[in-house]
C-alpha positions in Angstrom: 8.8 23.5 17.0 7.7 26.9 15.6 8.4 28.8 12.5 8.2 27.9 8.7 9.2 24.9 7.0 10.3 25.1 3.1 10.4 21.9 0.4 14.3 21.9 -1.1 14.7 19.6 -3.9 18.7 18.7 -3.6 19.3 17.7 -7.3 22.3 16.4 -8.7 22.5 19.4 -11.1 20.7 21.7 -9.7 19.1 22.8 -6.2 15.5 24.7 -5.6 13.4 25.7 -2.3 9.9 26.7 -1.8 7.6 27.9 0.3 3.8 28.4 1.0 2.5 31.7 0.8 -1.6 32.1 0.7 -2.1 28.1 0.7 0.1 27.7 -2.6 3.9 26.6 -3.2 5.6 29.5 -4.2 10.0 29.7 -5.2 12.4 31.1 -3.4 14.6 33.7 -5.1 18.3 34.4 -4.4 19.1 38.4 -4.2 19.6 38.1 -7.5 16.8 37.2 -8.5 17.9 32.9 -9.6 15.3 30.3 -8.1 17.7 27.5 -9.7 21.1 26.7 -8.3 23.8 24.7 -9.7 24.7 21.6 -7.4 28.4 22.9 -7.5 30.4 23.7 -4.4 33.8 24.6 -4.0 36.8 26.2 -2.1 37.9 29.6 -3.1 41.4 30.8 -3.6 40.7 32.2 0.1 39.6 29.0 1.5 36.5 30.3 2.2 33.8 28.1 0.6 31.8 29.1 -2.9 28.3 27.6 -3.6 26.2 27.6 -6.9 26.7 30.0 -9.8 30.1 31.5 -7.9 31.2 27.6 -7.8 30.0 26.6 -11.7 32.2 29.4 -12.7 34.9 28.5 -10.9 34.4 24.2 -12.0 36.7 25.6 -15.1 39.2 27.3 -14.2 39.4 25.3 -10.6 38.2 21.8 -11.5 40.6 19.8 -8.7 39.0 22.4 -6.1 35.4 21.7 -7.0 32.7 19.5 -7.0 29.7 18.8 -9.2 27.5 16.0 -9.0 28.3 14.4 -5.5 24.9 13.8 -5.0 25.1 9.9 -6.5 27.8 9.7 -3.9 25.9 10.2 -1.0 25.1 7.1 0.9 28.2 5.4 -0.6 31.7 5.3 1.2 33.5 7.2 -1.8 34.7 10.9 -0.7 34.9 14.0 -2.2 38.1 15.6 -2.9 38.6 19.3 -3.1 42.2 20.5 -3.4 44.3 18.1 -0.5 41.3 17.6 1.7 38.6 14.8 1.5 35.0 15.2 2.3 31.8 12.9 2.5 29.1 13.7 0.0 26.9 14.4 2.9 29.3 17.2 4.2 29.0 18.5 0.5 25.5 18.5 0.8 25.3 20.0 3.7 27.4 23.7 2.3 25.1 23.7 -0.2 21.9 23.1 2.2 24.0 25.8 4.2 23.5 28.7 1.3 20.1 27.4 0.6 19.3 28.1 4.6 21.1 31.4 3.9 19.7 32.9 1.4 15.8 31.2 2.1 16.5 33.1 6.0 17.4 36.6 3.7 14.6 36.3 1.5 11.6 35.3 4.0 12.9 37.4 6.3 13.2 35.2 9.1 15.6 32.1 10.1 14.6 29.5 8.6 15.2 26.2 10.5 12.6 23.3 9.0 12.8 22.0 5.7 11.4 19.3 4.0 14.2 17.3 1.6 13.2 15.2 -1.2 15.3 12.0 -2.8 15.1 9.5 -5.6 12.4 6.8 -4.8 14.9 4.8 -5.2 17.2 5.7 -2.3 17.8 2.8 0.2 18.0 4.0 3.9 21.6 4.5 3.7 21.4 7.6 1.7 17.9 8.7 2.8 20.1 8.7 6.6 22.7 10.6 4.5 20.4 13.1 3.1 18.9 13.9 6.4 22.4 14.3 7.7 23.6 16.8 5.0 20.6 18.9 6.3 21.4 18.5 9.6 24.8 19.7 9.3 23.3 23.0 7.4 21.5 23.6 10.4 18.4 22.6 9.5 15.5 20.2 11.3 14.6 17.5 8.4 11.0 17.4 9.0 10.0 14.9 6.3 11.9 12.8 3.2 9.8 12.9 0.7 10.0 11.0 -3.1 10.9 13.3 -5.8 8.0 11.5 -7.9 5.7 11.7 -5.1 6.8 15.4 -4.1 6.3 15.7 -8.4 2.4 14.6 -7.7 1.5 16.7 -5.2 2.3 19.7 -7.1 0.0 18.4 -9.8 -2.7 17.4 -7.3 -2.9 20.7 -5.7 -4.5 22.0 -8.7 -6.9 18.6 -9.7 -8.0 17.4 -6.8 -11.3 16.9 -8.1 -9.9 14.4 -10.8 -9.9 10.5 -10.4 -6.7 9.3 -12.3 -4.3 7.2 -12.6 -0.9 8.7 -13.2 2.7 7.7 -14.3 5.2 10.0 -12.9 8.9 10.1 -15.0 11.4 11.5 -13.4 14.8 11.3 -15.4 16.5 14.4 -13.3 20.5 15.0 -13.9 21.6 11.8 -11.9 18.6 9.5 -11.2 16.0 8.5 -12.7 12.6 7.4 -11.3 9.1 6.3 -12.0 6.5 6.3 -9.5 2.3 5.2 -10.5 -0.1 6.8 -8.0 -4.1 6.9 -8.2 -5.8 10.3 -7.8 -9.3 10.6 -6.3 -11.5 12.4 -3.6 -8.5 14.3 -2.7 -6.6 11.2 -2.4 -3.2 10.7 -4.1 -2.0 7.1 -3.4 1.2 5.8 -4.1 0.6 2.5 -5.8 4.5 1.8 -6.8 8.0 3.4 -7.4 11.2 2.1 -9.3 14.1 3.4 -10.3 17.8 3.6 -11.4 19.8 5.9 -9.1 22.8 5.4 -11.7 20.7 7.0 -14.7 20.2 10.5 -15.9 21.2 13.6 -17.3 24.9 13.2 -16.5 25.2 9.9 -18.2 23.8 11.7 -21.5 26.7 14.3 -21.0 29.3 11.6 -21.2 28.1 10.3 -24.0 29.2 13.7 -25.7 32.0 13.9 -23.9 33.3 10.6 -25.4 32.9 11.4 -28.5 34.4 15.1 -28.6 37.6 13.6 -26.7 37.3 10.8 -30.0 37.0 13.2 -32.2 39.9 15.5 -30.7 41.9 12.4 -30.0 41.4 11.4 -33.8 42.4 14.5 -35.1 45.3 15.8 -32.6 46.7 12.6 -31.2 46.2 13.4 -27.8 43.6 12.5 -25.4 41.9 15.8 -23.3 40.1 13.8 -20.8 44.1 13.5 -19.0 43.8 16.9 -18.7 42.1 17.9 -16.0 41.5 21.4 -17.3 40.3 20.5 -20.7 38.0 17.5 -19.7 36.3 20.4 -17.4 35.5 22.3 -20.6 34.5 19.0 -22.6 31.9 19.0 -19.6 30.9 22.2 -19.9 30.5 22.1 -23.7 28.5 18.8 -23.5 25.7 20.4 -21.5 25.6 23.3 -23.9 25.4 20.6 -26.9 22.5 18.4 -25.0 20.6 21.6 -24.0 20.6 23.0 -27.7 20.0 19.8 -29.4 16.8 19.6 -27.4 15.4 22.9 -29.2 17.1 22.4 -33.0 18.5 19.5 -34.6 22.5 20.7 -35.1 24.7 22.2 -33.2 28.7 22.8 -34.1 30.8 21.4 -30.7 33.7 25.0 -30.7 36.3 24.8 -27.9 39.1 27.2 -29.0 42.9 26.3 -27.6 41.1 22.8 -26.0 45.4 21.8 -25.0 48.9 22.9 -26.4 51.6 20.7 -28.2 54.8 22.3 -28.8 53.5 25.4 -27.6 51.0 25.8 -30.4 47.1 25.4 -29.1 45.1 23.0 -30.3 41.3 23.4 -30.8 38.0 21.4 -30.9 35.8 22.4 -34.2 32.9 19.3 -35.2 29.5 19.5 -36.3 26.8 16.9 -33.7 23.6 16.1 -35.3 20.3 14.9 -32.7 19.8 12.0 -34.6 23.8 11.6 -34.0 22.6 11.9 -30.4 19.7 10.2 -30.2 21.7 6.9 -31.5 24.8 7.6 -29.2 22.3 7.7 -26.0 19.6 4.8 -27.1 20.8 2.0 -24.9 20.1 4.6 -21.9 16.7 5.6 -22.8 16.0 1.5 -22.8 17.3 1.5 -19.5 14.1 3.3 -18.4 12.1 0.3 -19.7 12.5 -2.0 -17.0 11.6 0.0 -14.2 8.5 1.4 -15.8 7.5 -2.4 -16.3 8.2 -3.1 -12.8 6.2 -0.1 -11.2 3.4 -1.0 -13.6 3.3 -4.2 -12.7 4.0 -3.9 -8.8 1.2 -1.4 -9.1 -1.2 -3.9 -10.9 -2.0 -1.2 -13.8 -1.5 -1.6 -17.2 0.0 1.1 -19.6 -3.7 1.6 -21.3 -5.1 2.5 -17.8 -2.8 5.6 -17.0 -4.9 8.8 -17.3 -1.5 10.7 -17.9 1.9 10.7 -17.8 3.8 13.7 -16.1 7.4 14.6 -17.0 9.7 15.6 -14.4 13.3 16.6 -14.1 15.2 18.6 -16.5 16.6 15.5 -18.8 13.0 14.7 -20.0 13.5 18.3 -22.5 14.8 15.8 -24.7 12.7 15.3 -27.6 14.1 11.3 -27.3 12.5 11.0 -24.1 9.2 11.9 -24.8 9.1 10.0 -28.5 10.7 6.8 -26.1 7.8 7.0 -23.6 4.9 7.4 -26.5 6.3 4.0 -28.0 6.6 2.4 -25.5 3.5 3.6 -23.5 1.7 4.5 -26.2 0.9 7.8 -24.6 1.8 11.3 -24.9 3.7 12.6 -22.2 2.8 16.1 -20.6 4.3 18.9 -19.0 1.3 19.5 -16.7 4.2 20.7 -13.8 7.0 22.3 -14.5 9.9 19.8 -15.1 12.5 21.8 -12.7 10.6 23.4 -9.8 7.2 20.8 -9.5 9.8 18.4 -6.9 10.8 21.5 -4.7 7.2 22.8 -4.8 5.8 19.7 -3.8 7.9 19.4 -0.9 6.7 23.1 0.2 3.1 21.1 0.1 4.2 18.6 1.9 6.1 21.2 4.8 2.5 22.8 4.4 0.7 20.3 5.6 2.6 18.9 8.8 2.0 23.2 9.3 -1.2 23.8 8.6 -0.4 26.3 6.0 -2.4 24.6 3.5 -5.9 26.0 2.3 -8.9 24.0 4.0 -10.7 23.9 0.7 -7.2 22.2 -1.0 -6.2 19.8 1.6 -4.8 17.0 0.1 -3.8 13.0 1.7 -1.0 11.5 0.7 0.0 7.7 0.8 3.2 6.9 0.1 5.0 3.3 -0.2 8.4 2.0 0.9 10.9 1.0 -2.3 12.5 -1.8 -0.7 11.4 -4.8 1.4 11.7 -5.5 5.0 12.7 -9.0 6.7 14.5 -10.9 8.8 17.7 -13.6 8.8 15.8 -17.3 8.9 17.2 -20.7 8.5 15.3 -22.8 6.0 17.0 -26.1 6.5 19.9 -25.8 4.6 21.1 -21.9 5.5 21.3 -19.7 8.2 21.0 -17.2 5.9 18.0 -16.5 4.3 16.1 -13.2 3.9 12.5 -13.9 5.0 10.4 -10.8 3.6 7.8 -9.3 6.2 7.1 -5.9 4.7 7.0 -6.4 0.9 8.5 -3.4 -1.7 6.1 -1.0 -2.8 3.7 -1.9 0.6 1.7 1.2 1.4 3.3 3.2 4.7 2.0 3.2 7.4 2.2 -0.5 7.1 1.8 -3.2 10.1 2.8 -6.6 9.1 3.9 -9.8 11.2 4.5 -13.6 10.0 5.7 -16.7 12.6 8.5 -18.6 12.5 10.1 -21.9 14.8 13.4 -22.2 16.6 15.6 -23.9 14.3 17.9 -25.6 17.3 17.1 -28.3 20.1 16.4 -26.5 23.1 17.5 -23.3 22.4 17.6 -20.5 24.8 17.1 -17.5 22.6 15.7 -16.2 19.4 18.1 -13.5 17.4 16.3 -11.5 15.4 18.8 -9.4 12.5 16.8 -7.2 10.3 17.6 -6.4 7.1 16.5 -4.2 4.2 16.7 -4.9 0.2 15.9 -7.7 -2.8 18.1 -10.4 -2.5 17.2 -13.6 -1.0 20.2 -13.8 0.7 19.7 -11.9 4.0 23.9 -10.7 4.0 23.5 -9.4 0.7 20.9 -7.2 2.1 21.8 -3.9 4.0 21.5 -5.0 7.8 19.3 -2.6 9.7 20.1 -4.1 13.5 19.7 -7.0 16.1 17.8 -7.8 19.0 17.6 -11.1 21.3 14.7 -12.7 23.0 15.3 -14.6 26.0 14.1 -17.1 28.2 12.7 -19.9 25.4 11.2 -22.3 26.8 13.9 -26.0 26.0 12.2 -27.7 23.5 12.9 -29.6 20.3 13.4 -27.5 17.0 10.7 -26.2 15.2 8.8 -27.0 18.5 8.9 -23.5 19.9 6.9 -20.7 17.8 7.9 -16.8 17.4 5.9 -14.3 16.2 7.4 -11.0 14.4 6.0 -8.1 13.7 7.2 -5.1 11.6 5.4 -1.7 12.1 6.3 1.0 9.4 5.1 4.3 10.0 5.3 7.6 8.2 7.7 9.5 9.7 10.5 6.7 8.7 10.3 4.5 11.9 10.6 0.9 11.7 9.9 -1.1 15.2 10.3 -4.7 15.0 8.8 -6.6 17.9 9.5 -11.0 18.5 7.1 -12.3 20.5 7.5 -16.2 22.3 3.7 -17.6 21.3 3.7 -20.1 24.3 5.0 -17.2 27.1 4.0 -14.2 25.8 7.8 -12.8 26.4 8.5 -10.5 23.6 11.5 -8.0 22.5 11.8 -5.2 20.5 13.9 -3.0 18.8 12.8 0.8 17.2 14.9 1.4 14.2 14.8 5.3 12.6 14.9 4.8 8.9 14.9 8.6 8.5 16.6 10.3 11.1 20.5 10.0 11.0 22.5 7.4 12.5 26.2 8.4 13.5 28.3 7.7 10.2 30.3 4.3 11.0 33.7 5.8 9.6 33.3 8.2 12.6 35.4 7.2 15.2 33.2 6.3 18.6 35.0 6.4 21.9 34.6 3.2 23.2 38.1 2.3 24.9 37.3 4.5 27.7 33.9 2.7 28.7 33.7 0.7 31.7 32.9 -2.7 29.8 35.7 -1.6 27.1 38.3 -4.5 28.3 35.8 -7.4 28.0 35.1 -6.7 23.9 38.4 -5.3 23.0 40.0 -8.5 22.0 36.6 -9.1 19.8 36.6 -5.4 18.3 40.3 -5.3 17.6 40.1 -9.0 15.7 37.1 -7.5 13.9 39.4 -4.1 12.7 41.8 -6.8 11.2 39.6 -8.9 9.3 38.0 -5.8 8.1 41.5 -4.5 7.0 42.9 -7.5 5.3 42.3 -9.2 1.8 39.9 -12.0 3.2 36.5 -10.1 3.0 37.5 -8.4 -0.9 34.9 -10.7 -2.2 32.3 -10.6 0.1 31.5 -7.0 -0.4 28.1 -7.5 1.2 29.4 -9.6 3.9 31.9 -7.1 4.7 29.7 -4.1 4.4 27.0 -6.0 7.4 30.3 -7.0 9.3 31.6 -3.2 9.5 28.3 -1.9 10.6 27.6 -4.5 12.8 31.2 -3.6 14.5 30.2 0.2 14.4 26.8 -0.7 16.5 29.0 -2.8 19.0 31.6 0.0 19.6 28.5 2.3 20.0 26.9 -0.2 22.6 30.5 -0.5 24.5 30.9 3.5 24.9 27.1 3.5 25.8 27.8 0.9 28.8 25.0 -1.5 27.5 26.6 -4.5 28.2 23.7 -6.6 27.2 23.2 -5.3 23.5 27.0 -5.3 23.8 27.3 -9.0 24.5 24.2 -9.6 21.6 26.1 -8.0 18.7 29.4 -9.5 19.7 28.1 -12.8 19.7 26.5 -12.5 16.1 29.8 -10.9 15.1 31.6 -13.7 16.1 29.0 -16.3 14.6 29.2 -14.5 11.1 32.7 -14.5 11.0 32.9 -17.8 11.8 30.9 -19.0 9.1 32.0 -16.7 6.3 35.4 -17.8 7.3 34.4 -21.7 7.3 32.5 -21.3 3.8 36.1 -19.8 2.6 38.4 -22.7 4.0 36.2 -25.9 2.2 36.7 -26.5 -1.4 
């Protein structure tokens, strides 16, 4: 496919895109003249829909018909609400990809229709999917995900490719936070580990302030603001003024004039927030950053004293906390050696530059990347059916070919079922199931007689093919799972009852829908989450007329239910 490709950093707070003009990563300007757009969308009093600085002013006087901050929804079944209507946080997205298109078309002069996206390191595949489907629905082709931290490092390497390094990239951006540990040389920049928290950042500092001006209000009127839609919006509002200020001097007096009424009199907000006030309100979520620095260090195999730098990135790490945290506990000075707000989206444009040749000969760069989570497979060890056996460990360089063998656990069995399944936990249902395939024809022996060989093969454009391979036949199966592109959402209804094979799993889909629906499942949230997309894949199998994947995932359905349900029953 022809025509540019720009980098868009989709931020929780805020939203940039670049391009590649003369071999370097250059911003993209609206018509007037911002390169820095609020992550705020909303419908207008017209129903049309507002996007950016046109929605941010309209969060206060519209709060119920606006949304902020739906970015740490995406991936997760929670919607957005604007006004009576609900929407996923990937349909969010996707208006405000919409006006980035738009205005990135206007401003290149051409339609622009290629972008690369970048997300927390610490997105599973679930949001990753959802990301790529936000862009999708703007109109664009995703040509790449890339890791904020990563996209972060490529921006720096552009300009010290020369340099041998080892660098520590912190990323504490308005809703996530990251860390990723990469070695620089020859040209080279090599992901060694990422970590993260996608439930930590700049946000989390803001309600911090808010709690304590709705205290203070509270304490001093006798009515709580945060009831009030309206008034917790400019509580919001006022927080991010308080955080931004109290990173440049070390008061600043909270004013917020006529906050709510009583009795027809207004009531106002007047109180005086020193940083060191700050500092001691937010310390228990600068420590949360501890733990995955010490786990990216130590997945990476490099102590604190070996990092040549550390880089700051995202627009939380202007607080003077941040860096004094990060000298303690590193015992290095940070450094702004990329601009905190625009190095993510101009990194991305680096990235879009070179899957399109656009950059400079003399600055090529290669990139390695690594996956955040590991990669396995359901095994019985003896005792459970239900044990996550890692083939492609966590922070494992991509592209990554791994494979490991394993025996029938059954007296003459006649197949193998290989689930796959992506995440931490031991427990392969507490893991995010990624599919199923069968292999056929084993040959009837005792258990443990008959040997299978798996192999995962990880590439970089986010695909995942798993192939099982019966050592004594050679008969293998496989199954080519897209990590990256998007699969069809599972709370979209998939037209199945009209499929020729419909009747024969309608019984099985319909008891499925019921368990789903009732109270039996409420604490198996994991359990439940595999069995409803387990039943989404069926359905899509039934309307697709493959009977034989059809008959696989039905089978397994049945055989999880049964033993979730059994496990429920003894005492």
């Amino acid at each position: 496919m022809d025509g540019r490709i720009i980098g868009i950093d989709l931020g929780t707070s805020t939203t940039e895109a670049s391009y590649i003009e003369d071999g370097k990563p250059r911003i993209i300007l609206t018509a007037e003249g911002s390169g820095v757009i609020p992550s705020v969308v909303g419908i207008g009093d017209d129903g049309n829909w507002v996007v950016g600085e046109r929605a941010r002013n309209q969060l206060l006087v519209s709060p119920k018909k606006t949304a902020a901050e739906f970015k740490r929804k995406i991936g997760h079944d929670e919607p957005v609400t604007l006004g009576n209507e609900e929407f996923s946080a990937a349909e969010i997205s996707g208006k405000l990809l919409s006006y980035i298109k738009s205005y990135a078309s206007e401003a290149l002069g051409e339609d622009i229709r290629r972008a690369v996206i970048s997300v927390p390191a610490y997105f599973d595949e679930i949001q990753r999917q959802e990301t790529v489907l936000a862009g999708q629905l703007a109109g664009f082709t995703v040509e790449r995900i890339i890791n904020e931290p990563t996209a972060a490092a490529l921006s720096y390497g552009l300009e010290h490719m020369e340099e041998e390094e080892h660098i520590l990239v912190y990323d504490l951006g308005g809703g996530t936070f990251d860390v990723t540990v990469l070695e620089m040389f020859d040209g080279v920049l090599e992901v060694k580990a990422s970590n993260g928290d996608n439930e930590l950042g700049g946000k989390d500092f803001d309600e911090k302030l808010i709690k304590w001006m709705a205290e203070r209000f509270n304490e001093e009127h006798g009515q709580d603001p945060l009831k009030d839609v309206f008034a917790a919006s400019r509580l919001k509002d006022e927080a991010e003024k308080c955080k931004k200020a109290l990173s440049e001097k070390e008061s600043f007096t909270v004013m917020l004039p006529a906050l709510m009424e009583k009795d027809g009199k207004p009531l106002s907000l007047e109180a005086e927030l020193t940083r060191d006030m700050f500092n001691g309100m937010t310390a228990e979520l600068i420590k949360r950053t501890h733990r995955p620095i010490q786990t990216a260090l130590s997945d990476a195999k490099i102590k604190a004293s070996d990092l040549s730098r550390i880089i700051l990135v995202g627009g939380s790490t202007r607080m003077p906390m941040v860096r004094e945290d990060i000298r303690e506990f590193l015992g290095r000075e940070p450094e702004e050696a990329v601009d905190p707000e625009l190095a993510v989206s101009q990194g991305a444009a680096i990235q879009a530059g070179i899957i399109n040749d656009e950059i400079l000969p003399e600055n090529s760069i290669v990139m390695t990347d690594v996956n955040p989570y590991s990669l396995g497979v359901r095994t019985f060890n003896g005792f459970s059916n239900d044990c996550m056996s890692v083939i492609i460990r966590r922070n494992s360089t991509i592209p990554s070919v791994k494979k490991d063998t394993f025996a029938t656990s059954a007296d003459y069995q006649e197949s193998v079922k290989v689930d796959v399944y992506q995440g931490e936990s031991d427990i392969a249902s507490h893991n995010h199931f990624l599919g199923t395939f069968t292999v056929n024809g084993v040959p009837p022996r005792k258990a443990g007689k008959e040997k299978v060989s798996i192999e995962f093969s990880y590439d970089l454009n986010g695909m995942l093919k798993v192939t099982a391979m019966l050592l004594s036949t050679g008969k293998e199966a496989s199954i080519d799972i897209d990590m990256l592109r998007s699969k069809k959402k599972k709370d979209k209804a998939v037209n199945w009852e009209k499929s020729p094979i419909a009747r024969r799993f309608k019984r099985s889909i319909r008891e499925t829908e019921k368990l789903l629906k009732s109270d039996e499942l409420e604490a198996l949230p994991f359990e439940k989450e595999t069995i409803d997309e387990m039943l989404h894949e069926l359905k899509e199998a039934v309307a697709e007329g493959d009977e034989e994947r059809a008959l696989e995932l039905d089978e397994e359905l049945f055989d999880l239910m049964n033993d979730l349900l059994e496990d429920e029953d003894e005492p």
